[in-house]
Every structure is written in C-alpha cells, then in structure tokens.
C-alpha positions in Angstrom: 0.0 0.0 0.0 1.4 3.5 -1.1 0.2 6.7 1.2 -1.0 9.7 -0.9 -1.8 11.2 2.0 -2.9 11.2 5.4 -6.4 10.4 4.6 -6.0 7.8 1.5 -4.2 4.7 1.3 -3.7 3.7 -2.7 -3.3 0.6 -4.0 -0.3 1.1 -6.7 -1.6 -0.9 -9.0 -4.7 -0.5 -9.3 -4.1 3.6 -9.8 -1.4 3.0 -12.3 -4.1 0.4 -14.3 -6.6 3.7 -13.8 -3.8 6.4 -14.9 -2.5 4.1 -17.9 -6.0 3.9 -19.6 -6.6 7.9 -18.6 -3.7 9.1 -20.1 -3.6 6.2 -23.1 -0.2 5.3 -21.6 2.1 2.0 -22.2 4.7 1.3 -19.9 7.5 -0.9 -21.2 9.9 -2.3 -18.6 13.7 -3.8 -18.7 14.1 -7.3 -17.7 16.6 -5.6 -15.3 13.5 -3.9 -13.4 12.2 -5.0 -9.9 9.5 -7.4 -10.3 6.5 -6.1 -9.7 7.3 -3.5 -12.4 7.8 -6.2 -15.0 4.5 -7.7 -13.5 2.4 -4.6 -14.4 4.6 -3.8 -17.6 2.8 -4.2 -21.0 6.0 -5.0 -22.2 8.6 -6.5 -21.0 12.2 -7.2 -22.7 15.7 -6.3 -23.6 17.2 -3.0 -25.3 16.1 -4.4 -28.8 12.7 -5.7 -28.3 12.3 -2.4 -26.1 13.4 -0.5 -29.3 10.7 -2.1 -31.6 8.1 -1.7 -29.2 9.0 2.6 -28.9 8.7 2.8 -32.3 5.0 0.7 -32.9 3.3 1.8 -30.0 0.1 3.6 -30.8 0.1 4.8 -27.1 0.3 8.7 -26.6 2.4 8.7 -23.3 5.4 5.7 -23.2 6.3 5.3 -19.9 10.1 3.4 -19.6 11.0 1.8 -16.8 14.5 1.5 -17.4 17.2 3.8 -18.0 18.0 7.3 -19.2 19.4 5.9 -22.3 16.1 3.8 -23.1 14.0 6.2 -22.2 15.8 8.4 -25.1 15.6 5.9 -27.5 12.1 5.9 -26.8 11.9 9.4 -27.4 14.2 9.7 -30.5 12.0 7.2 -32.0 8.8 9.2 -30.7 9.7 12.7 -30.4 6.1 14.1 -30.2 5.1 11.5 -27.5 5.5 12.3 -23.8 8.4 10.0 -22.5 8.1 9.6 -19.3 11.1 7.9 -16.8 10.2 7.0 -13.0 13.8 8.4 -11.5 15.6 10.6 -14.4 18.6 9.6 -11.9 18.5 6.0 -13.3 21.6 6.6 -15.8 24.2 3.7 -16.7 27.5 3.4 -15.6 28.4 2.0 -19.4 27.3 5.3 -20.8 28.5 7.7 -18.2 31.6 5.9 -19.6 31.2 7.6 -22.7 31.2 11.0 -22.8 30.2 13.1 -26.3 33.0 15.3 -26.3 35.8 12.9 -25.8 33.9 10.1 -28.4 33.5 13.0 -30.4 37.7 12.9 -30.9 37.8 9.8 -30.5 36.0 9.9 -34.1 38.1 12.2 -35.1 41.0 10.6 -35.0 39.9 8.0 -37.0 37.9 9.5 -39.6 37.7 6.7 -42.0 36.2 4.4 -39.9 32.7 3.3 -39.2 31.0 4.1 -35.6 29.1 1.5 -34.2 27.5 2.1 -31.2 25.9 0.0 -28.8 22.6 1.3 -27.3 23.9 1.3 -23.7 25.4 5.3 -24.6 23.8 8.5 -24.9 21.4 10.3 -27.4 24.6 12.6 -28.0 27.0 9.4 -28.5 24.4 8.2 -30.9 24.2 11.2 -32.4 27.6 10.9 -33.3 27.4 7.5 -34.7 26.9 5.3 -37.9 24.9 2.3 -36.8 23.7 1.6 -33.5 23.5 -1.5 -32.1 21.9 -4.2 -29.2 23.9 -7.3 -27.8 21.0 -9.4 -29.6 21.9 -8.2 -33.0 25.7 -6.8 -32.9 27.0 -9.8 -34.7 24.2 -9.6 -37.5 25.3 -6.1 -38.1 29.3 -6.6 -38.0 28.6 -9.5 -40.4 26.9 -7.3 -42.8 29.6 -4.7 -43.1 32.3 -4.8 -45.6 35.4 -6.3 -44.4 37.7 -3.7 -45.8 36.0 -0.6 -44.3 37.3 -0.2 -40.4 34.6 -0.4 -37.4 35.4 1.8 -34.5 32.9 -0.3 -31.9 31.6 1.7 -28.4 31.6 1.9 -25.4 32.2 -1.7 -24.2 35.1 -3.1 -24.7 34.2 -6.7 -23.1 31.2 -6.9 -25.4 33.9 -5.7 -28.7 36.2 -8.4 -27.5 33.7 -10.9 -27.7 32.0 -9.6 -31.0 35.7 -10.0 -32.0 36.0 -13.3 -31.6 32.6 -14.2 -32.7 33.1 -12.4 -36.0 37.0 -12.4 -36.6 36.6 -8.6 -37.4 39.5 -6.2 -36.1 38.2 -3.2 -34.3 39.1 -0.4 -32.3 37.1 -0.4 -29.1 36.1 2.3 -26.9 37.4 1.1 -23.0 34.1 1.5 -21.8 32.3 -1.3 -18.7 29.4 -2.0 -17.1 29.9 -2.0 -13.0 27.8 -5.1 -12.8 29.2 -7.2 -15.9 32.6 -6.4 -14.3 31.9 -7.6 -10.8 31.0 -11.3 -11.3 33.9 -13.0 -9.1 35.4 -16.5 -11.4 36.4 -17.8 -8.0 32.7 -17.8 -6.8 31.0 -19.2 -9.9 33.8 -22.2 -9.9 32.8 -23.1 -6.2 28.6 -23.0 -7.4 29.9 -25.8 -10.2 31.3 -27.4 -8.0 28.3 -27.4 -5.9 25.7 -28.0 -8.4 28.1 -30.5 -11.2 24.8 -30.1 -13.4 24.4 -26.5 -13.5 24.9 -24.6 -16.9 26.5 -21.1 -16.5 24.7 -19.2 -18.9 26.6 -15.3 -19.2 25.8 -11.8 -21.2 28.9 -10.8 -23.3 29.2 -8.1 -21.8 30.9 -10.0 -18.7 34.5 -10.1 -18.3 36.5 -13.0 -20.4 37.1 -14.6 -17.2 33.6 -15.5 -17.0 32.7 -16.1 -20.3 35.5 -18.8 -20.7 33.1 -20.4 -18.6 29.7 -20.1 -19.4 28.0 -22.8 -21.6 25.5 -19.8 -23.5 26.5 -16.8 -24.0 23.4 -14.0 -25.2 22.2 -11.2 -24.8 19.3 -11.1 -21.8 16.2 -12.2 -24.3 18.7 -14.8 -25.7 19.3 -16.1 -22.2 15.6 -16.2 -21.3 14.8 -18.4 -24.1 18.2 -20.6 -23.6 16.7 -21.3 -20.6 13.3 -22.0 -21.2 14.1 -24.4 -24.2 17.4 -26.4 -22.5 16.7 -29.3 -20.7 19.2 -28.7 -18.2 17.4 -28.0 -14.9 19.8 -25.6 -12.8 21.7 -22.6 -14.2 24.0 -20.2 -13.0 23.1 -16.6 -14.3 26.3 -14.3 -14.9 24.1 -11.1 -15.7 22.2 -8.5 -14.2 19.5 -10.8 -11.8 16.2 -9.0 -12.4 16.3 -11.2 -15.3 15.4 -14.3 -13.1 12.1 -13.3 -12.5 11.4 -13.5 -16.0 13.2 -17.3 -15.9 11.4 -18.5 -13.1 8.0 -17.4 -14.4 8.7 -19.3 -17.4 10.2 -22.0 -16.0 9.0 -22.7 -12.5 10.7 -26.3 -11.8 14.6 -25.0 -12.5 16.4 -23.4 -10.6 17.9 -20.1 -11.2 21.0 -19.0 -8.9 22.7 -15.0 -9.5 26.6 -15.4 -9.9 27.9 -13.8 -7.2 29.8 -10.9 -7.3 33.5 -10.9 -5.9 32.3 -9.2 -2.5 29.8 -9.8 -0.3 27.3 -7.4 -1.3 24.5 -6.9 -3.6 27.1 -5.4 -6.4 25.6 -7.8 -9.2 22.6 -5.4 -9.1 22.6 -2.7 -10.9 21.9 0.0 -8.4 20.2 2.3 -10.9 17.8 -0.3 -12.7 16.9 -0.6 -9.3 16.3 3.5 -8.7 12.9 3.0 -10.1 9.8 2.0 -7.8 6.2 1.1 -7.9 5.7 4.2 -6.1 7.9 6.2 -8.5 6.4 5.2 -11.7 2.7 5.9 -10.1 3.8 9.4 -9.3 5.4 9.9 -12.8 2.2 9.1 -14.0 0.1 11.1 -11.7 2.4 14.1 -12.5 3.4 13.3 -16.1 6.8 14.0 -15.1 10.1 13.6 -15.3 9.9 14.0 -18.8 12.5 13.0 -21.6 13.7 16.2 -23.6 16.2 16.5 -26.2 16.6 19.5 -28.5 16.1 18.9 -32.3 19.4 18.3 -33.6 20.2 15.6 -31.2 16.5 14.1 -31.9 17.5 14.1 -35.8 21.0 12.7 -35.4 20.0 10.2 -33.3 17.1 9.0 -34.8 19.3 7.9 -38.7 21.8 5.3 -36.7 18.6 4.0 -34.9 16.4 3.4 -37.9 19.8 1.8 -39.3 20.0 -0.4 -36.9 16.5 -1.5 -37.5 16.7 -1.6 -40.9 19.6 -4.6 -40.4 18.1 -6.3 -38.1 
C-alpha cells in the first residue's frame, strides 16, 4: 500500500491500471526492473525488443522503466510522444563511460572508420554515430559490413572483445564497462559448479572473459531467457544483471535459477540504478506526467538515422 496522504491509502496498481487507460499510456519495462514493475509492464524485454516496441506503439504517453538511455531511445523514436522515466537519476554506468565530447575525438581521429555504437550510450553518443546497435543483434550487423572498411565499436570493450572473436573482425574499441558485468567473481562461480556439477553457466557478453570462458551460452538477456526455457538442463547459474530471473522463473518454475555472485559480499551484481525506479515512482510519474525526456532537435535528428539503421539490419 502506497500513502497519498494522510487520509487515502492507494493501491499502486490499481491507480497505475486507472492512470494508464486515462492518459492512453504503455509502460514498457527492462528485464533488469524490480519485479513487480515487469509484472504490471505491458512489455517487458531487452534493449532491442524495447526499441521495436517505442517505435509501434500507438500509445500517446510511453512510460520506460529503465534507464535514461532507453528512455531516449524511446523518445528519438517518438519525439512528439511524452516520455516519461520513473527516476531521471536512473543513468548507466556504461554510458556515463562515454562522454560526447571525448567520443566525439575519439572519431576524429579515426575518420575513415565506421562508428558502431551500442545502445547502452547517450542520445549525444548516438548522435555521433553510424549504426547503433543491441547485444541481440551486434554480430548480424558486423557481419553485414564490408570487411575492408574499419569499425570503431563503443563503449564496451568486453562486449567488442567478444564480437571479436565471434566475427573475426578487427576493431578499435572504446574502453568503456558495465559495474555489474565487471563484478561477477570467477572464483565464486567455480565453487557454485562445484556445488551444483549439473548447473549450466549461462553469461551476457558483456561479462568479463574470465567468466565467459566459462559459461556454456552466451546472449544477450532475451537470448538467455529463451536458452533457458528451451534447455533441458534443470539448474543454471546466471552471470548477468539478476532481475532477469524473474522473467526465468516465471517461465520455468521447476529449474532453478542461482545469480553469480559478485567478488564481495554485497548486492554489487545489481545494478543500483535499474533498481532506482519503484512502484511508487512510476505511479507518481504518471500522476504528474513527469520527469519527462527532452532532447533538443538536432540531437532528436542525429540520433534517430543510426537508430532506424540499426532497424533496418536487423
């Protein structure tokens, strides 16, 4: 139960149900989200699928319960909708990494190459860039560019060193991380095998090689949701982000899904500002139709071409 006020106790979901249908809203959450937001998402899925989604919807108000960077993509690819985010503090540490300016030399320094980004950046990185890109369909779109014209790939490098190897391409990488892709401790995940001999390590690339030298699937989160529901195995060890295990258990309620652990003992293998947005947040959002997403024109233009290139080759 949520307090409005002294008087009025609300129950969250039925007033965000009531606010959704008065404002014609659709709220699209990350697997990474706390589960009861992906419970009262209309849709719920990784960076790609959330892409496709922005850009069908006939909704007039999105509502992204994710990150900043989602929620701009949302509003690149909708820049007359409201975009609404629960917490505008809910960044990413991966494109904090990334600043425009210094990607902007970075670029410059290399002017014959291609840029491609991955979506985990901001609308001014993508701005800046040739093709845009998801860990569900990096590979497709390396694959399809010419082998003698140069990729400069950003922001993260672990994901460019596995696209690397996955598609022999050279390229120069931007040395950009996640905090929680970077926090899984080897030693840890060994001792869980050993533990549970049957379990299947199952890791997003962008984990360090360290843990990806041991996973038995690698993919991106909506990859390793449907690994798991279609492998027979019946325990796996999850080397990502952990809100996705709601998602796995709801699909698969007789397997067991354990987190990798992160090196110490904390909660580090969550990202702490997935976890910025509340039920209580995205109600007031709604109530107030605020914080908003705004991004002046040029950024809105730029943006949008390496977007709708990106969705053209995949």
């Amino acid at each position: 139960m949520f307090e409005l006020n002294d008087d009025v106790d609300v129950d969250l979901k039925e007033e965000i149900v009531k606010l959704k249908k008065e404002l014609n809203a659709v709220i699209l959450a990350h697997y990474y989200q706390e589960a009861e937001i992906q419970d009262i998402a209309d849709f719920v899925g990784d960076s790609l699928e959330l892409a496709r989604q922005a850009k069908s919807t006939s909704a007039d108000v999105i509502i992204f319960a994710g990150v900043h960077f989602m929620a701009e993509t949302a509003k690149i690819l909708n820049p007359n909708k409201l975009v609404l985010l629960p917490d505008l503090e809910a960044g990413c540490s991966l494109a904090d990494s990334c600043p425009a300016p210094l990607f902007k030399a970075f670029r410059e320094k290399h002017p014959g190459h291609l840029a491609i980004s991955y979506i985990n950046c901001s609308a001014s990185v993508k701005a800046l860039s040739d093709i845009i890109c998801t860990s569900s369909n990096a590979e497709k779109i390396i694959n399809q560019i010419p082998p003698d014209k140069p990729i400069l790939f950003s922001p993260d490098r672990n994901l460019g060193k596995y696209l690397m190897k996955k598609t022999g391409r050279d390229m120069l990488l931007w040395d950009g991380t996640c905090i929680v892709h970077e926090t899984f401790s080897e030693r840890k995940i060994i001792d869980l095998k050993t533990q549970y001999p049957g379990a299947k390590i199952i890791a997003h690339p962008e984990c360090e090689d360290t843990i990806l030298k041991h996973a038995d699937f690698i993919g991106s989160t909506s990859k390793l949701l449907k690994f798991a529901l279609e492998d027979e195995s019946k325990v796996y060890i999850v080397a990502t982000e952990p809100g996705i295990i709601h998602q796995m258990k709801k699909q698969s309620p007789e397997k067991n899904f354990i987190a990798a652990p992160p090196e110490k003992n904390c909660e580090c293998n969550e990202c702490p500002y997935m976890r910025l947005n509340t039920m209580e947040k995205l109600h007031l959002c709604m109530k107030n139709k605020w914080p908003e997403i705004s991004l002046d024109n040029a950024t809105l233009a730029g943006a949008l071409k390496p977007i709708e290139k990106m969705l053209e080759m995949s």
